[in-house]
Residue, then its C-alpha position, 0 to 999 in steps of 0.5 A: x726774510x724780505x719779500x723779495x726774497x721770497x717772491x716766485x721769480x717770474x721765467x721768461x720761457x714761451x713754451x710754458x702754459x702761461x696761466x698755469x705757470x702763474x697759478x703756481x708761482x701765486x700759490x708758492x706766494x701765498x704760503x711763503x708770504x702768509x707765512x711772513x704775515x702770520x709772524x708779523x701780526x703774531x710777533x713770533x721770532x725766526x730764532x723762536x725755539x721748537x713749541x714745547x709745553x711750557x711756553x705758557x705765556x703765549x702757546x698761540x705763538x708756539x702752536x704757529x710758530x710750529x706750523x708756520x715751519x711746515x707751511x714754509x716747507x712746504x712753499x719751498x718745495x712747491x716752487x721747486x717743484x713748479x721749476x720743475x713742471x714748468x721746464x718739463x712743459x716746454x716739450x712733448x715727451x718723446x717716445x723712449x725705450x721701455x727702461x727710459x720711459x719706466x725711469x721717467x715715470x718714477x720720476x714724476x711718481x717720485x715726485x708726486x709723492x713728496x707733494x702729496x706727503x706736504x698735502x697730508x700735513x696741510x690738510x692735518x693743520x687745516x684740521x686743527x685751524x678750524x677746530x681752533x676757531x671753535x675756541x679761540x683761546x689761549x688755554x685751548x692751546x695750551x691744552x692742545x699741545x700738551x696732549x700732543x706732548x702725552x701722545x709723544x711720550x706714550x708712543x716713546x713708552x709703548x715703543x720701549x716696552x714692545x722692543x726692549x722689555x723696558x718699563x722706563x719709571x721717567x717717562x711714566x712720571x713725565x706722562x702723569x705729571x703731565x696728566x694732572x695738568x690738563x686736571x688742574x683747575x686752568x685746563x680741565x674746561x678746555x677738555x669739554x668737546x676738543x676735536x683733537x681728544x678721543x672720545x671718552x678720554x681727557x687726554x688720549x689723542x684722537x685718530x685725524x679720521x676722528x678729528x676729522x669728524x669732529x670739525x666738519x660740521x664747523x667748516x665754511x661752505x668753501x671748506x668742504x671740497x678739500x676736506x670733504x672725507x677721509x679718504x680724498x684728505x688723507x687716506x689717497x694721500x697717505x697711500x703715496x707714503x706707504x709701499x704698494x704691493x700692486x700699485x694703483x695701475x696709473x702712470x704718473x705724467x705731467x698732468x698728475x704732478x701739475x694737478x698734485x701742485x695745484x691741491x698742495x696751492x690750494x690747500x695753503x690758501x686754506x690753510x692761510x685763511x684758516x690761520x689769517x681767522x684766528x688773528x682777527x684782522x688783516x694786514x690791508x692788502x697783504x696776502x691774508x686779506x686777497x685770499x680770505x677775499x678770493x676763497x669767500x667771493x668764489x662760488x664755484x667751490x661750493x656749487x661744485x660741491x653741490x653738484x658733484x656730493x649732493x646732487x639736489x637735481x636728483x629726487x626719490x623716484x626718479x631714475x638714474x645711472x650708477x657707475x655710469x653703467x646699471x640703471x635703477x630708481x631711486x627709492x630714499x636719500x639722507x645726507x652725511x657731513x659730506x654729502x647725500x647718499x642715495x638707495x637704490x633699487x636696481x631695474x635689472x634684478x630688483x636688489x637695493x643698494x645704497x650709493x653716495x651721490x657721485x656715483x650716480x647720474x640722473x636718467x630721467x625724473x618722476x615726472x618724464x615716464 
């Protein structure tokens, strides 16, 4: 693939917000030319087959060679979908009958959650890329995509068994072979603290919450803001991908698909960044390199995040809002993987409570009554 072919054409239209517009279009670069990068310095081949188990010469290149396939998907409907913001942006929506505008809004929705459905499988490999990083090795990933292999097959098992009362002797003896391989004297090492295995176990999958878990205290300070918990990664995410009996009350807009563009871009700097890591240095110039360069250099991130999930400007005894509605003192804090959490003692009433920083708002320090 050449770089032509893969760099976002630029559109002509005057009505568009032209820094918006741009923004994406970078994004859409940013996945679809990282990906090109990380083939590059890897050496993997387009015509490379799925990543399986017994590619152990180089599992890196089967591990990337799968993930540079989602990446790549992903950027191909980021711009799509940017086309579509950006013709949608030319004119103020006009006022329609209720059937047109409840049509309308299904569109956006409809759309919302295909982005955020390529926004949970990004956060999943950012996940992985980080806790590679923590052993960046071969047999690492070796260990890693056997296990997925085991966890493939015991869903495989258990699924025959709830609904066709079959107990399959083949896919019980794929599944122990592949057992005793992660015992063999060349993998065992590899189970010593991996994010990816449930605790307690050599070859159980953990959960992406306990992933999760498992690689925040390695990430970088500018990490912290897209995968700063389970719920804001993942579980708002993965609600677009399940049927809602009430709904979450919101109308989807053009606001909201340019904002879910706009996580999904960020999220592939990330995830280029995370993979440009693991391959040591560079190409100068390419889109590894701006965007190590960009995410590293940009402060605003981790002062955000500070602000918002940490809230060093609030102290014990002071007061302060919660919810922005019931005043109350502040009594002990105690910081999490994600933040600070505070407990408080309502004025009103006298009960405590405990509240993570976000959801309170200084009123005045110790020092001011």
């Amino acid at each position: 693939m050449r770089e032509r072919d893969i760099r976002p054409p630029v559109t002509s239209s005057q009505h568009a917000q032209p820094s918006a517009e741009q923004a994406h279009k970078f994004f859409t670069h940013t996945a679809l030319r990282g990906c090109v990068e990380i083939r590059e310095l890897l050496g993997i081949s387009y015509a490379t087959g799925t990543p399986n188990v017994d590619c152990e010469e180089d599992a890196r290149k089967c591990y990337f060679h799968g993930i540079l396939k989602e990446l790549t998907k992903a950027g191909m409907r980021h711009q799509e979908e940017t086309f579509f913001f950006v013709e949608n942006s030319k004119h103020a929506v006009q006022k329609q009958d209720p059937i047109d505008e409840h049509l309308f809004d299904m569109l956006f929705q409809e759309r919302i959650d295909i982005l955020r459905l390529h926004c949970r499988k990004m956060s999943e490999i950012l996940i992985d890329l980080i806790g590679f990083g923590r052993s960046n090795v071969l047999k690492q990933y070796q260990h890693f995509l056997i296990v997925d292999e085991i966890d493939k097959k015991i869903r495989i098992q258990k699924n025959f068994s709830n609904y066709y009362v079959c107990n399959n002797q083949l896919i019980k003896v794929q599944i122990d072979s592949l057992k005793k391989r992660l015992l063999s004297a060349e993998l065992k090492d590899m189970a010593a603290a991996p994010w990816y295995l449930e605790k307690g176990s050599y070859f159980r999958k953990a959960s992406i919450n306990q992933g999760l878990l498992a690689v925040l205290p390695s990430v970088e300070s500018f990490q912290r803001l897209p995968l700063r918990d389970y719920d804001e990664a993942f579980g708002k995410m993965s609600s677009s991908l399940h049927p809602q009996a009430l709904g979450d009350g919101s109308v989807a807009d053009i606001k909201r698909l340019e904002m879910e563009l706009t996580r999904l871009g960020i999220l592939f700097m990330h995830v280029v960044f995370a993979g440009g890591k693991l391959l040591g240095v560079p190409p100068a110039g390419g889109v590894i390199e701006k965007v190590t360069k960009s995410l590293k250099g940009n402060k605003y991130p981790d002062e955000l995040y500070n602000k918002i999930f940490v809230k060093p400007d609030i102290k014990v005894n002071d007061h302060v809002l919660v919810l922005g509605r019931f005043p109350a003192k502040v009594i002990a804090e105690k910081l999490g993987l994600s933040g600070k959490t505070f407990t408080i003692k309502f004025l009103s009433g006298g009960k405590e409570d405990e509240f993570v920083a976000y959801d309170l708002f200084p009123l005045a320090s110790k020092g001011s009554f």
